[in-house]
C-alpha positions as CSV (number, residue, x, y, z in Angstrom):
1,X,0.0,0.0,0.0
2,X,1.0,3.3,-1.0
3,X,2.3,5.3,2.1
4,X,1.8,9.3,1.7
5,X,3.4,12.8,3.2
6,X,0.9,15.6,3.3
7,X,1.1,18.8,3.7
8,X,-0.7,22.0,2.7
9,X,-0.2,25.4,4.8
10,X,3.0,27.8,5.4
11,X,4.4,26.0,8.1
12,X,4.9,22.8,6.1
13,X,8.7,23.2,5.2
14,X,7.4,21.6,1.9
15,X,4.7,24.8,1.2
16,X,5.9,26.7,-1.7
17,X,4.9,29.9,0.8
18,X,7.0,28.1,4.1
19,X,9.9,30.8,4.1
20,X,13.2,29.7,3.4
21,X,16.4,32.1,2.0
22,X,18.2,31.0,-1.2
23,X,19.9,31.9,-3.7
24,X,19.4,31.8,-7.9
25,X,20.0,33.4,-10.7
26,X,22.4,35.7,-9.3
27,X,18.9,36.7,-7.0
28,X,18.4,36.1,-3.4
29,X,14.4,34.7,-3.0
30,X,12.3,34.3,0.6
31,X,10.5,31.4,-0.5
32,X,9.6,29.4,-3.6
33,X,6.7,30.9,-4.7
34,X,8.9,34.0,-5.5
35,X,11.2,32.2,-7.4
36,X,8.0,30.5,-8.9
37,X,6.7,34.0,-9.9
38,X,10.2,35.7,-10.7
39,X,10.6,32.6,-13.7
40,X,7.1,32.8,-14.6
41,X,7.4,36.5,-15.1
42,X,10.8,36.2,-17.2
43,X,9.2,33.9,-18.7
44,X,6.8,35.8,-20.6
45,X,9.7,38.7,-20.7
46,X,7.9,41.0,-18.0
47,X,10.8,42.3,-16.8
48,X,8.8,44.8,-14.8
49,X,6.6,42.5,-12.8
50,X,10.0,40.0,-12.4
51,X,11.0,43.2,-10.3
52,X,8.3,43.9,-8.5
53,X,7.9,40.4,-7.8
54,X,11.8,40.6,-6.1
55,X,10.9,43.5,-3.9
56,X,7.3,41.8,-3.0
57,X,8.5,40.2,0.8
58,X,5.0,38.4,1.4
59,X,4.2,35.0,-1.1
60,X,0.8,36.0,-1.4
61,X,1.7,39.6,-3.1
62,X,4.0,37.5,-4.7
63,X,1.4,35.2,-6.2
64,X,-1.1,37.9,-6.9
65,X,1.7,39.7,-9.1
66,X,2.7,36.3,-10.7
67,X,-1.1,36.4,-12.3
68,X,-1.0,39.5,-13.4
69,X,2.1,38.8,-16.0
70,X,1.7,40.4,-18.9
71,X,1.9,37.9,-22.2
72,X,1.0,35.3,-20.5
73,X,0.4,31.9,-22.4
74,X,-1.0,29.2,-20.6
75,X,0.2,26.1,-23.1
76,X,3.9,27.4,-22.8
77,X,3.2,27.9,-18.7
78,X,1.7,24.4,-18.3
79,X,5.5,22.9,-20.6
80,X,7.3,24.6,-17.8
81,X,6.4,25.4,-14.6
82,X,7.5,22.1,-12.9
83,X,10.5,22.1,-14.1
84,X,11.1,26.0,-12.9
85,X,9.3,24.6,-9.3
86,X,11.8,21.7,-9.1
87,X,14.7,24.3,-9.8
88,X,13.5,26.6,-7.1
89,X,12.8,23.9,-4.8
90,X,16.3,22.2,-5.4
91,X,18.1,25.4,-4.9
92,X,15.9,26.0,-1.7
93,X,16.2,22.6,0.2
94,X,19.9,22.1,-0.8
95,X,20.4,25.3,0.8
96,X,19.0,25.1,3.8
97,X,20.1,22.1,5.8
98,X,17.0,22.0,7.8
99,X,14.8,21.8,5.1
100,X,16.6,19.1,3.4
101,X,16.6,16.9,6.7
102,X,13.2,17.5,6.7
103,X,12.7,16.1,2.8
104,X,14.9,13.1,3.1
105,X,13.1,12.2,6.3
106,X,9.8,11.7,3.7
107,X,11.6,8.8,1.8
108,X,9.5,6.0,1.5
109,X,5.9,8.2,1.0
110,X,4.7,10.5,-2.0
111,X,4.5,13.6,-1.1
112,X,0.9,15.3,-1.7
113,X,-0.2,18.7,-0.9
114,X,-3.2,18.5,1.0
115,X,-4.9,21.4,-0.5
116,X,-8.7,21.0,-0.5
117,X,-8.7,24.2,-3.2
118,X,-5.9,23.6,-5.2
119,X,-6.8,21.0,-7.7
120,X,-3.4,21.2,-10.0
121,X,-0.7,21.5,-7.6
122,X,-2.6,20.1,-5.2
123,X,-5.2,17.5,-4.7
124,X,-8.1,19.0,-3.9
125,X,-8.5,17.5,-1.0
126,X,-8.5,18.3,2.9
127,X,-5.6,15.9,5.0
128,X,-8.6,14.7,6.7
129,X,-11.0,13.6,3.9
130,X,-11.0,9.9,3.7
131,X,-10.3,9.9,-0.1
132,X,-7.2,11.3,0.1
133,X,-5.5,7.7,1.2
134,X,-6.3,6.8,-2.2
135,X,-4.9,8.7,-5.2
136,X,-7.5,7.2,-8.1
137,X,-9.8,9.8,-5.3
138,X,-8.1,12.9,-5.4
139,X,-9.7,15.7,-6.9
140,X,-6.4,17.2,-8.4
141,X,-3.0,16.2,-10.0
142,X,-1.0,16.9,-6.9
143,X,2.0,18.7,-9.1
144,X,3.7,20.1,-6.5
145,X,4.0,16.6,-4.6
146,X,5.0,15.1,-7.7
147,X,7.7,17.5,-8.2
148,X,9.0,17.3,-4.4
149,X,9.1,13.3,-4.3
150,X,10.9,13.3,-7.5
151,X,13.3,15.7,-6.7
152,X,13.9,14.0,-3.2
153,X,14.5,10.8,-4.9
154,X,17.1,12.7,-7.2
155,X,18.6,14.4,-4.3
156,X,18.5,10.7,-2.4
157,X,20.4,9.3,-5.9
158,X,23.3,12.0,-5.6
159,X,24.1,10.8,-2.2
């Protein structure tokens, strides 16, 4: 039987919002979702959100500036945003010792964020509804799980 790691709010070291310093791009980034938002805005070439986005200290200004890039295509978006959430994420629990402990310590389980309104990287369901222990339930695609358990299995690989 499938054995699962959830996790959903800020707290969770494995929130995209859980706050955690690192470095990038020759940028220094308070969480994920900044980074997340800082790609997704050079990735469209919105140079002036990307900076706004840098100066933004709270993930959800961060996020609400992230939807307002301008250009924004959603097929191109949807080709890359795990693999700009795995860099972030790499760069973020390789850098901070803690938060690394805290990933490896998952080995064994799937990650899945427990997200009862995010139904993409999420799976749209609470950690206490009873079809979460089964993923042919969930509601959503868990991406951001997906991404985490992969890149902890890379990281786990490396060792």
């Amino acid at each position: 039987m499938e054995s699962f790691t959830y996790f959903w709010r800020t707290e969770s070291p494995f929130s995209q919002w859980h706050p955690a310093v690192f470095k990038l791009e020759d940028q220094t980034f308070n969480c994920a979702e900044q980074y997340m938002m800082y790609a997704k805005a050079n990735l469209f070439g919105d140079n002036a959100i990307a900076e706004r986005i840098l100066r933004a200290r709270s993930p959800i200004e961060q996020k609400k500036l992230g939807r307002s890039v301008s250009g924004f295509q959603q097929d191109l978006w949807a080709s890359r945003c795990k693999a700009i959430v795995y860099t972030g994420n790499y760069a973020k629990f390789t850098q901070n010792e803690h938060l690394l402990a805290a990933l490896l310590s998952t080995q064994g389980t799937t990650l899945v964020e427990a997200s009862p309104d995010d139904r993409v990287w999420g799976v749209g369901l609470s950690e206490d509804d009873p079809a979460i222990c089964d993923r042919r339930t969930w509601k959503g695609t868990n991406w951001l799980g997906e991404v985490l358990t992969q890149l902890r299995e890379d990281l786990i690989a490396r060792r």
